[in-house]
C-alpha positions in Angstrom: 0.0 0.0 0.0 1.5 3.3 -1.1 1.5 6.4 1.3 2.0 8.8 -0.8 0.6 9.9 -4.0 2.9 9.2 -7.0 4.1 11.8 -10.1 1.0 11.5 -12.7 -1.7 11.2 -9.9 -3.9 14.3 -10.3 -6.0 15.7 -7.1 -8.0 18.4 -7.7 -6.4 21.2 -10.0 -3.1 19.9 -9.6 -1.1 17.3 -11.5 1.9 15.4 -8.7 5.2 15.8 -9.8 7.8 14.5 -6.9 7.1 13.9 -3.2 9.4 16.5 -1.8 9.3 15.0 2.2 7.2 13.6 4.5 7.0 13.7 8.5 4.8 12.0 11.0 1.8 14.8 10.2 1.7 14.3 6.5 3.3 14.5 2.6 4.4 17.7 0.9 4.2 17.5 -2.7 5.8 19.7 -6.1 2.4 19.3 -8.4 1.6 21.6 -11.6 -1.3 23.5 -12.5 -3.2 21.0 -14.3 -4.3 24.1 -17.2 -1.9 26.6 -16.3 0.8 24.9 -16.0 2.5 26.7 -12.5 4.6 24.8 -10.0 3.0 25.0 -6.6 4.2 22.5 -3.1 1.3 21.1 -1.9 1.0 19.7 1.8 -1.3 16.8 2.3 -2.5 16.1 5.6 -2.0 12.0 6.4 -0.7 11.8 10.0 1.4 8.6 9.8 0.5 7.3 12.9 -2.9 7.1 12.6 -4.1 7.2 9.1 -3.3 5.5 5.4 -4.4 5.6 1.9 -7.1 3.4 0.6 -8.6 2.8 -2.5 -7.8 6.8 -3.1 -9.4 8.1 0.3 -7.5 8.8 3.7 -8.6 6.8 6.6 -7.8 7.0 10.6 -6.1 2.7 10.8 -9.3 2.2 13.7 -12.5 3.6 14.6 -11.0 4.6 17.8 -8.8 7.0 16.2 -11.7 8.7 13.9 -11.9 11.9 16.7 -7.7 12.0 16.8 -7.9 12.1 13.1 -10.6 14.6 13.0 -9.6 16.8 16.1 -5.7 17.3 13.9 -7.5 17.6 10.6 -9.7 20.4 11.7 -6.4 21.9 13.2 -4.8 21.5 9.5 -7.9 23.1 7.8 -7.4 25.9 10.5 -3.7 26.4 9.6 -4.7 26.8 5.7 -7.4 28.9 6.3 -5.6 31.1 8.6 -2.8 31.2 6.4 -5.0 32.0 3.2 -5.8 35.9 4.8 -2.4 36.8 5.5 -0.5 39.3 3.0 3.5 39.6 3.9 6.9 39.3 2.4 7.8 37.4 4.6 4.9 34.8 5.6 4.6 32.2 3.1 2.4 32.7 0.4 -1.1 30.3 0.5 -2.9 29.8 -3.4 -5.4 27.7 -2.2 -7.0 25.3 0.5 -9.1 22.1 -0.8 -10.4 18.9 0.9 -10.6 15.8 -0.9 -10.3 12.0 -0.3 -10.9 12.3 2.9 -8.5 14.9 3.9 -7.3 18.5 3.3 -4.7 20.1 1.3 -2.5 23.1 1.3 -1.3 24.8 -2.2 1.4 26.8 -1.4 4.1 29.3 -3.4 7.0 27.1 -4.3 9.9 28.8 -2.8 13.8 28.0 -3.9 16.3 27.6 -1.1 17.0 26.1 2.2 16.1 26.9 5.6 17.9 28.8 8.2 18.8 25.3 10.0 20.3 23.4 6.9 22.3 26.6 6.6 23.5 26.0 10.5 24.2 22.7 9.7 26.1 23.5 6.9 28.2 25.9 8.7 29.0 23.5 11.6 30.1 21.0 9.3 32.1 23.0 7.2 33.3 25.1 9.4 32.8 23.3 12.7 31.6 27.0 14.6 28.2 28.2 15.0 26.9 31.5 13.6 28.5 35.0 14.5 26.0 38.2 15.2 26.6 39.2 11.9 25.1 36.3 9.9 21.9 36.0 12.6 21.2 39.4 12.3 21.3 39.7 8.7 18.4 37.7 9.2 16.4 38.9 12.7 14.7 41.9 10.3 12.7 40.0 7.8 11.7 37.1 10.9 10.7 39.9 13.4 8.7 41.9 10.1 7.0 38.5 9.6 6.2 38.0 13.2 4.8 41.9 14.2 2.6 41.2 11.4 1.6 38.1 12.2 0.5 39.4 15.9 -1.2 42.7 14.7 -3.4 39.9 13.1 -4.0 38.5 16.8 -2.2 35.6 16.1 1.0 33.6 17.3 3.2 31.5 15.5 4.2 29.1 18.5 6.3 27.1 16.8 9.5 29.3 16.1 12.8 27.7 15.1 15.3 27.6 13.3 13.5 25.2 10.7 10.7 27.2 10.1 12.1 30.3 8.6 13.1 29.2 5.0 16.0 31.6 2.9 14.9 32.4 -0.3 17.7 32.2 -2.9 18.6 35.2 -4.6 21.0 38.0 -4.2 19.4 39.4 -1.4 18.7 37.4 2.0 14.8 37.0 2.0 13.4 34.8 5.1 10.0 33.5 5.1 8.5 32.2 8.0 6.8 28.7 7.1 5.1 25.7 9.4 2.2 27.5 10.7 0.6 24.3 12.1 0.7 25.9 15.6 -0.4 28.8 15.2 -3.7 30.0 17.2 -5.9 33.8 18.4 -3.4 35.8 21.0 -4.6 35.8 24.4 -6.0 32.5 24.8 -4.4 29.4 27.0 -2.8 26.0 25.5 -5.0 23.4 24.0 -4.1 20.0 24.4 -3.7 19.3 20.4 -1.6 22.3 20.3 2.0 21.9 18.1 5.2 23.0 19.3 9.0 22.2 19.7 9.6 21.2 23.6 13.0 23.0 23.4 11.8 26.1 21.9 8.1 26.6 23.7 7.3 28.9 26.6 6.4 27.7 30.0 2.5 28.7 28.7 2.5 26.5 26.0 3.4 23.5 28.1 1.2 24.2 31.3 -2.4 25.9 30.7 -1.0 28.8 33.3 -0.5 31.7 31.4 -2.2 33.2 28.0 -0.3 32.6 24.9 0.8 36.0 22.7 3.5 37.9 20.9 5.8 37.0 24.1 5.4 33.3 23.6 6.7 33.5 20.1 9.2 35.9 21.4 10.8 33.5 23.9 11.4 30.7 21.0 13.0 33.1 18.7 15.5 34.1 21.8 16.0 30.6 21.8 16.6 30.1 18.6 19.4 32.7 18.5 21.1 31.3 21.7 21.3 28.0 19.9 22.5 30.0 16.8 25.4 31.7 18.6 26.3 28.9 21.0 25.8 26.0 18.8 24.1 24.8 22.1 20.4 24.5 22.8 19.4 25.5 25.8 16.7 22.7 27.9 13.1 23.2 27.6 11.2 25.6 30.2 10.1 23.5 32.2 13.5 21.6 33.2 14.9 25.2 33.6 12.3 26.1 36.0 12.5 23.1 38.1 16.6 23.3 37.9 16.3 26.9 38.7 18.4 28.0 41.9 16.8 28.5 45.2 18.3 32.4 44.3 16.6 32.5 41.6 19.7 31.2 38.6 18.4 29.7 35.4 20.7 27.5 33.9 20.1 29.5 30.3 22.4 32.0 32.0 25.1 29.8 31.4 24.6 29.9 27.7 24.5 33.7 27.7 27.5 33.9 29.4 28.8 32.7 26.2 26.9 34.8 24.4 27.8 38.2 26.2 32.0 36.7 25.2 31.4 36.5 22.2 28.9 39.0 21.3 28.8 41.7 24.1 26.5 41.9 26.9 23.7 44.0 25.6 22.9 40.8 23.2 23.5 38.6 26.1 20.8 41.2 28.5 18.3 41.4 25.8 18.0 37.8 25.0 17.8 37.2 28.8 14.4 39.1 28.8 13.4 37.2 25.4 13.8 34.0 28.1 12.1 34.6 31.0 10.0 32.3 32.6 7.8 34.0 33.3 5.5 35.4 30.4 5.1 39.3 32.1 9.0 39.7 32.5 9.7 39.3 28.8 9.7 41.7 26.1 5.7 42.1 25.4 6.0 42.6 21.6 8.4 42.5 18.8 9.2 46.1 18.8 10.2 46.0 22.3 12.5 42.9 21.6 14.0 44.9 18.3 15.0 47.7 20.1 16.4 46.0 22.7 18.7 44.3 19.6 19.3 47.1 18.0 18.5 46.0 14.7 
């Protein structure tokens, strides 16, 4: 039984050409217009786990899994459709939304490059150091446009990493910020079907505490850069609050030690507050947290 569909199978408008990956929530596809004749990457939703392919239509493996596999497709549908009103250079670009064969798909823009991670990667093998100030900050601008937009829509990304901000190839360094499986409204609290990267997440995604918004997404980005600068990813939120020093020492502070060497302290301060634990002593919006870079 094949998972995917293969090159010649059309689905809807769209004609598959090559299955460009696939993860444990679905396929993502390079199809053609079938009239037009445009290259679009089309996501499939077909959660490995607990659905497969037959006779053409996408089915949860058991009856007991029908509400799992409705409960994440509804969340998929919700990503599209969210994704289908927002207008920004640096958001990825949704055609179209369509649900078929039992499940839904996403036609996205298809973009030429890598992302921000396989370029880390690459520099770590080739080079065997992680990224200097310079190279992270040529790309903060475009991630933190993507992301004030994204929150004066009410929404948050909650799922920022390295891996989700793709760099368009061309002469000019063009991020996009991609993966928008997680996102959901500003100011509510955790569901239990929400997305999110343990390492990267706020202590309000994890614990239904505090009310997700702009600081949330602002807390993985800090992350992000620590990892970026160090080559060291700092332990999720909740092991830092439980290792946390009866005075009050996080053990992130270690890692921005080495970022205040390497990169002065006023990096090292402001990705501090980026951190916090506690949602109300970060930086409340991007602006606040671009200022306090200097970018």
């Amino acid at each position: 039984m094949t998972r995917a569909l293969q090159p010649g199978n059309r689905i809807h408008r769209y004609v598959i050409e090559d299955v460009l990956g696939s993860g444990g929530f679905g396929v993502v596809y390079l199809a053609q217009h079938a009239s037009l004749e445009y290259r679009v990457v089309i996501k499939e939703y077909l959660p490995n786990q607990i659905a497969h392919r037959v006779d053409g239509v996408v089915k949860p493996f058991m009856a007991d899994l029908v509400q799992v596999y409705e409960t994440a497709l509804q969340q998929f549908k919700h990503e599209c459709e969210t994704l289908l009103t927002l207008d920004h250079d640096n958001i990825v670009y949704v055609y179209d939304c369509f649900y078929e064969a039992g499940t839904a798909y996403m036609v996205m823009h298809q973009e030429i490059g890598n992302t921000l991670w396989e370029s880390y990667v690459q520099q770590i093998e080739h080079h065997n150091q992680p990224f200097t100030w310079q190279q992270v900050s040529a790309v903060l601008p475009g991630v933190l446009a993507g992301l004030d937009y994204l929150h004066q829509q009410n929404l948050v990304h909650r799922d920022m990493k390295a891996s989700n901000v793709f760099l368009r190839s061309g002469s000019q360094l063009h991020p996009i910020l991609i993966d928008f499986g997680a996102v959901k409204v500003a100011g509510g609290y955790v569901s239990q079907q929400a997305q999110n990267t343990q390492s990267y997440a706020a202590l309000e995604q994890e614990y239904n505490i505090f009310p997700i918004g702009p600081w949330t997404d602002i807390h993985a980005l800090g992350v992000m850069i620590i990892e970026l600068l160090t080559g060291q990813r700092p332990i999720k939120a909740f092991d830092r609050y439980t290792q946390s020093g009866t005075d009050g020492s996080d053990p992130i502070l270690m890692l921005l030690e080495q970022v205040s060497h390497c990169c002065g302290e006023d990096l090292a301060n402001a990705l501090f507050y980026a951190t916090q634990l506690q949602p109300e002593h970060r930086y409340q919006n991007i602006s606040e947290f671009k200022a306090a870079l200097s970018l």
